[in-house]
C-alpha positions in Angstrom: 125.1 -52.4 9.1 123.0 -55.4 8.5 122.2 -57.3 11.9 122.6 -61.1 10.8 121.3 -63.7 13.2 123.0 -66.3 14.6 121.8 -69.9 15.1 122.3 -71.5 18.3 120.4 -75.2 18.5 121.5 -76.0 22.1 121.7 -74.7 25.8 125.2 -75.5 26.1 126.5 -72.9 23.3 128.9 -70.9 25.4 127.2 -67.4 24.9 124.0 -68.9 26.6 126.1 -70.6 29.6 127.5 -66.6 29.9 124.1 -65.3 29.4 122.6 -67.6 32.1 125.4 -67.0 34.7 123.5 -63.1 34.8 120.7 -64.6 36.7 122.5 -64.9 39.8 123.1 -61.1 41.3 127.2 -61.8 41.8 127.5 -62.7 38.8 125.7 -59.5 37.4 127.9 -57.4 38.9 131.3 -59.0 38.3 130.4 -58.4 34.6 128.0 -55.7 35.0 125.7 -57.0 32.5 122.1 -57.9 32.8 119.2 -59.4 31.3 115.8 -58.2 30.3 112.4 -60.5 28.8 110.5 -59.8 26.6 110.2 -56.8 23.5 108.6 -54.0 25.6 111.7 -53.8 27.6 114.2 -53.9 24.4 112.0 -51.7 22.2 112.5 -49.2 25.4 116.2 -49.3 25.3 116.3 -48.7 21.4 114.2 -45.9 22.1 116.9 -44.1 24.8 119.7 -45.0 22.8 120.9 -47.7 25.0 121.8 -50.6 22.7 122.1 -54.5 23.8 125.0 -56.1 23.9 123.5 -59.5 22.5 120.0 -60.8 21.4 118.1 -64.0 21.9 115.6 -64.6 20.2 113.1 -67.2 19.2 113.8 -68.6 15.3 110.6 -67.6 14.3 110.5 -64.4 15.9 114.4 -63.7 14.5 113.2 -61.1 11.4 111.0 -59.3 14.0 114.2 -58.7 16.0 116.7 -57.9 13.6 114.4 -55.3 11.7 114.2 -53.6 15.8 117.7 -53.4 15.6 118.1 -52.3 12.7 115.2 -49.7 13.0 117.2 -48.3 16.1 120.1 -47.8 14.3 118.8 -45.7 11.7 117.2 -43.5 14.3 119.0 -40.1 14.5 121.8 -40.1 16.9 122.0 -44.1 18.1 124.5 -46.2 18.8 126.7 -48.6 16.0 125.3 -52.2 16.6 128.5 -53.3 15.8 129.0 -54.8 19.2 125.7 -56.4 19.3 125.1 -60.2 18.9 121.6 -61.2 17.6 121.1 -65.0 18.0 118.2 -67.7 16.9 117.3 -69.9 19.4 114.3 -73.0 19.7 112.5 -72.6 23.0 114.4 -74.8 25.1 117.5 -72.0 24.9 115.4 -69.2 26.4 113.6 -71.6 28.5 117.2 -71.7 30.4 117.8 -68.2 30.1 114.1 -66.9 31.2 113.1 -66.3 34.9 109.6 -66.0 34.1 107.3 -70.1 33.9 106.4 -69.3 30.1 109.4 -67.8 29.2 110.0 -64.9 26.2 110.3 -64.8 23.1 113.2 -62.5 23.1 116.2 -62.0 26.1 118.6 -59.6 25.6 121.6 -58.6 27.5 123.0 -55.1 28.4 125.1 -52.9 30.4 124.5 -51.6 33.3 122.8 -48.4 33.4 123.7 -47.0 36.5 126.0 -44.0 37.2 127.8 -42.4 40.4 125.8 -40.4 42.3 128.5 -37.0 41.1 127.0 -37.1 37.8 123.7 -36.3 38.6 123.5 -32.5 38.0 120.3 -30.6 39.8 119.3 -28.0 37.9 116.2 -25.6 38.2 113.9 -27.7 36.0 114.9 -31.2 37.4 112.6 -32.3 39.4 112.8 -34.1 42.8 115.5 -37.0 43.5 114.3 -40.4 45.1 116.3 -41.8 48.1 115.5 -45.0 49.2 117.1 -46.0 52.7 117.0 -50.1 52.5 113.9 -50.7 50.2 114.1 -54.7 49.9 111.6 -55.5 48.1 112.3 -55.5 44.3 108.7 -54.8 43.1 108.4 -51.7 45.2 112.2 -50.9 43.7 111.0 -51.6 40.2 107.8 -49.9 40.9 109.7 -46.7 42.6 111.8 -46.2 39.3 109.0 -46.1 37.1 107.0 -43.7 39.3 110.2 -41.5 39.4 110.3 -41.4 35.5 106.7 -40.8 35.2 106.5 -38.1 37.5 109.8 -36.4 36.1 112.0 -37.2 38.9 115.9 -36.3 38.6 117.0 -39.1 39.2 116.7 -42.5 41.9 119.4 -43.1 44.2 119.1 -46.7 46.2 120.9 -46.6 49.9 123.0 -49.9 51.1 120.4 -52.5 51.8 117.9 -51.7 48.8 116.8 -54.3 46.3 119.1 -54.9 43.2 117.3 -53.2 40.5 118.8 -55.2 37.4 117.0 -58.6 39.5 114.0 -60.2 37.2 111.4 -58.8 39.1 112.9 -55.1 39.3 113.2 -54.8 35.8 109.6 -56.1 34.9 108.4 -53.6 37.5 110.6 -50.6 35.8 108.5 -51.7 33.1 111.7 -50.2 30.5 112.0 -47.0 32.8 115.6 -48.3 34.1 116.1 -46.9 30.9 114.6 -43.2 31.2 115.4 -42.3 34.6 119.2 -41.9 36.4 119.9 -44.4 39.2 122.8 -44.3 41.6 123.2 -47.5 43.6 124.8 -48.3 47.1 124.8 -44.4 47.6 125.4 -44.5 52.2 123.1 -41.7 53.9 126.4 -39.6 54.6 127.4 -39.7 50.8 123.8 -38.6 49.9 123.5 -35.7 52.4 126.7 -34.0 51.8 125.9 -34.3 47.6 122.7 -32.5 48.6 124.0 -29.9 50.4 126.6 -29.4 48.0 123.8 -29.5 45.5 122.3 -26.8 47.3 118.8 -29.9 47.8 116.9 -29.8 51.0 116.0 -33.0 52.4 112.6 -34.2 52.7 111.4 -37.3 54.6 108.7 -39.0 54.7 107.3 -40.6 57.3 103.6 -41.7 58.2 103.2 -40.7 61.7 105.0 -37.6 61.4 105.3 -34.2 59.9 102.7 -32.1 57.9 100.5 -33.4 55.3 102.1 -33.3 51.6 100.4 -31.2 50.0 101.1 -28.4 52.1 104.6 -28.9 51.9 106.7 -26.7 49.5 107.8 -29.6 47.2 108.2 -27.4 43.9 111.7 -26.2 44.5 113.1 -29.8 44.4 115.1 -31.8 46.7 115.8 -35.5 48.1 112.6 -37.1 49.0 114.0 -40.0 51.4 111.5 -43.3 52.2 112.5 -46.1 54.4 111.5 -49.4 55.2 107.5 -50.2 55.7 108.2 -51.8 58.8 111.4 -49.5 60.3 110.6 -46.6 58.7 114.0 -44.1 59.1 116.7 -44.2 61.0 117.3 -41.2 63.4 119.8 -39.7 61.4 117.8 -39.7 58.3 115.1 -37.9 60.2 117.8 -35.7 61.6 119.1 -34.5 58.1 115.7 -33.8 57.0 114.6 -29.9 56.9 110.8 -31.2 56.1 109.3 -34.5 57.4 106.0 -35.2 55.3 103.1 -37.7 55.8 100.2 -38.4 53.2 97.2 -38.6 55.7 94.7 -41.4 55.3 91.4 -42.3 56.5 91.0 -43.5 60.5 91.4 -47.2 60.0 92.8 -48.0 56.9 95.9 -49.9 56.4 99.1 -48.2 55.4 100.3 -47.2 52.1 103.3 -49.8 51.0 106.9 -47.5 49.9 106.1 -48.4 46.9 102.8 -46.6 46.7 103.2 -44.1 49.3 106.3 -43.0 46.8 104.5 -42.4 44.2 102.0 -40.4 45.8 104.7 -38.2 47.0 106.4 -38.3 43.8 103.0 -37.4 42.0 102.7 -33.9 44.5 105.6 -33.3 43.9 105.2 -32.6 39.8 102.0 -31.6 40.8 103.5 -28.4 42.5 106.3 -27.9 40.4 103.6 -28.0 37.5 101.1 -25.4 39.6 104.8 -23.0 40.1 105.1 -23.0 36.4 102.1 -22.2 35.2 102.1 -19.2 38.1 102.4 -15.8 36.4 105.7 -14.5 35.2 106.4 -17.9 34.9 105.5 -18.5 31.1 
């Protein structure tokens, strides 16, 4: 199927008033659609499979775009693009649609991604699962997602309170890793500890004045790694449900690790000893 591009000349074409609307969060989720900027972030849906639901593009960029559509569709095992609009816009068109000052040269629209926390299967080569408990910022959200695909994570599950992860400034931190890596979303502490114990996953929390330094704890295994808030770290329950409680030590002095970076720390020692367990012998 040959992707043919459609020519839109102004803002108020009614696919780009719909389009817009997906910059405000409610609107997002009444549809659940969302936006991404910019060909790094489509060219890493086409790679997963995932396939937009429409295109915008500038005119002069339009044969660059159809031939990555087109190139995904030919791949073994994608998606139709029947359902997929590809459109030719002038500037001014993304302009409106862009959250970024210099906009993009191509927007595109998909469905969410997310899935319900059941469907996430542990199995003995998944590696740990990420629980954040009311991370607001969406940079350390964005950032947290594409630590957890980088580091092999089984999947990201975001508490009540937690950034919206399909927000502009998630999504250019996932950096196209919304795309790799499973997220469950408004998952309530009780939900999350009775799938883990159902799931047979220890809990792990981490917290910076408590508990035993990382890399002594037995992280290989799996389980829910659970980070709060900089500032109110975890609630008593959270710490309750926990069987380990972590820290990463630093130097006398220095100022703390933000969640964002103190989760990928974690997440990293976390590989790390499932990596060193594999390679043990009688494990090859």
């Amino acid at each position: 199927m040959k992707v043919k591009p459609k020519r839109i000349a102004s803002s108020n074409n009614q696919a780009v008033k719909e389009t817009a609307r997906l910059k405000r969060k409610r609107n997002r989720y009444a549809g659940r659609l969302f936006l991404t900027e910019g060909e790094d972030l489509l060219d890493a849906a086409l790679e997963r499979g995932v396939i937009p639901r429409r295109v915008f593009s500038l005119a002069e960029f339009e044969e660059k775009a159809a031939e990555r559509l087109m190139r995904a569709q030919a791949g073994p095992g994608r998606t139709s693009l029947a359902g997929t609009e590809l459109f030719s816009c002038p500037n001014p068109v993304l302009t409106r649609l862009s959250g970024l000052g210099s906009g993009s040269r191509v927007i595109s629209v998909f469905s969410f991604v997310d899935q319900p926390l059941q469907n996430l299967r542990p199995a003995p080569a998944t590696g740990i699962f990420l629980y954040l408990a009311g991370v607001a910022d969406p940079g350390n959200v964005g950032t947290l997602v594409r630590a957890a695909a980088a580091f092999g994570a089984g999947g990201i599950i975001l508490g009540p309170g937690s950034a919206d992860p399909y927000s502009s400034k998630a999504l250019r931190a996932t950096m196209g890793s919304i795309f790799q890596v499973p997220v469950c979303l408004n998952v309530k502490l009780p939900e999350m500890i009775s799938w883990a114990s159902e799931a047979g996953l220890g809990i792990i929390a981490a917290d910076p004045h408590k508990g035993g330094p990382v890399w002594k704890a037995g992280l290989a295994n799996g389980g829910v790694l659970v980070l709060g808030t900089e500032r109110g770290g975890l609630s008593r329950r959270a710490l309750a449900a926990a069987g380990i409680t972590v820290k990463i030590p630093q130097k006398t002095g220095a100022e703390s690790l933000n969640v964002a970076m103190a989760g990928s720390v974690l997440l990293y020692e976390a590989s790390r000893q499932r990596d060193e367990r594999n390679r043990a012998p009688g494990k090859q």
